[in-house]
C-alpha positions, 0 to 999 in steps of 0.5 A, spaced: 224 395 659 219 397 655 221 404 654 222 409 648 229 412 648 235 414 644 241 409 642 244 408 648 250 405 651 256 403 656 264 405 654 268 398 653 274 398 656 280 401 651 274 404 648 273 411 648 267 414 647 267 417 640 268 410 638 263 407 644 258 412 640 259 409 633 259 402 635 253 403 639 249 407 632 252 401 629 249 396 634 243 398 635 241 400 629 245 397 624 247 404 622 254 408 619 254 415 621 256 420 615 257 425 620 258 426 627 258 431 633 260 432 640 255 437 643 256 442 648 251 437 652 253 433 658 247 428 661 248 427 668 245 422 673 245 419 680 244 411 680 242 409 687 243 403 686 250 403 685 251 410 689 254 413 684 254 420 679 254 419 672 257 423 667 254 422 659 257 425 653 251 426 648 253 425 640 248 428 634 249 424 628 248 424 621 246 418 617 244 418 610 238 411 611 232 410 614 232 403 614 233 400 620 235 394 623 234 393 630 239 389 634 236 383 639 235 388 646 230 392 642 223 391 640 221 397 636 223 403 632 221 410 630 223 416 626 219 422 630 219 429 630 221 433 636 215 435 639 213 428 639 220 425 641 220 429 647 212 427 649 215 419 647 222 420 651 223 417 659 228 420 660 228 428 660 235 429 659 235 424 652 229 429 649 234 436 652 239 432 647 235 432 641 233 439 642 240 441 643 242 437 636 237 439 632 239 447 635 246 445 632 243 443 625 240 451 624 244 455 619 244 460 624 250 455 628 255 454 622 261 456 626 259 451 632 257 446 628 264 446 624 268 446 632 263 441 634 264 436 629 268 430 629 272 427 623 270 421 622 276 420 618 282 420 623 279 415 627 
């Protein structure tokens, strides 16, 4: 559908979902992470469709481009602030997500930061 959203995607089997976040960036975008975090955000959700809950992990990362190259699912891309990436956003949780990530960069955060960080190098 022709909707505004953040990289999204499903876990592969044999996948887990640090390694689905980076395939997906990847994918998606065309994009390698410098950095990487798990936040302490969860993105819940029913389907009615299926009749189930999910439960979604919600990643930051950090990248060093801007240049994007899109992937064939998807028609367009913006980089935005957060005020307009909350008006821009579908989905409520998406844009909660942004904010708790853009909390997580404040200097005020650097402890939490460190915790929540992923090493990129063990995987």
């Amino acid at each position: 559908p022709l909707i505004w959203q953040c990289v999204t995607g499903k876990i592969k089997e044999n996948e887990n979902p640090v390694s689905a976040a980076l395939r997906e960036i990847l994918e998606e975008t065309s994009l390698v992470p410098k950095k990487l975090w798990g936040l302490d955000f969860m993105n819940f959700y029913f389907d009615p469709n299926n009749n189930t809950t999910n439960i979604i992990p919600v990643f930051g990362a950090l990248v060093d481009s801007k240049k994007v190259t899109l992937s064939d699912e998807h028609v367009s891309f913006k980089w935005v602030s957060i005020g307009e990436g909350k008006n821009k956003l579908l989905w409520n949780n998406q844009a909660k997500g942004m904010i708790e990530f853009k909390n997580l960069l404040l200097p005020n955060n650097s402890i939490k930061r460190s915790l929540l960080e992923i090493d990129l190098n063990l995987l």
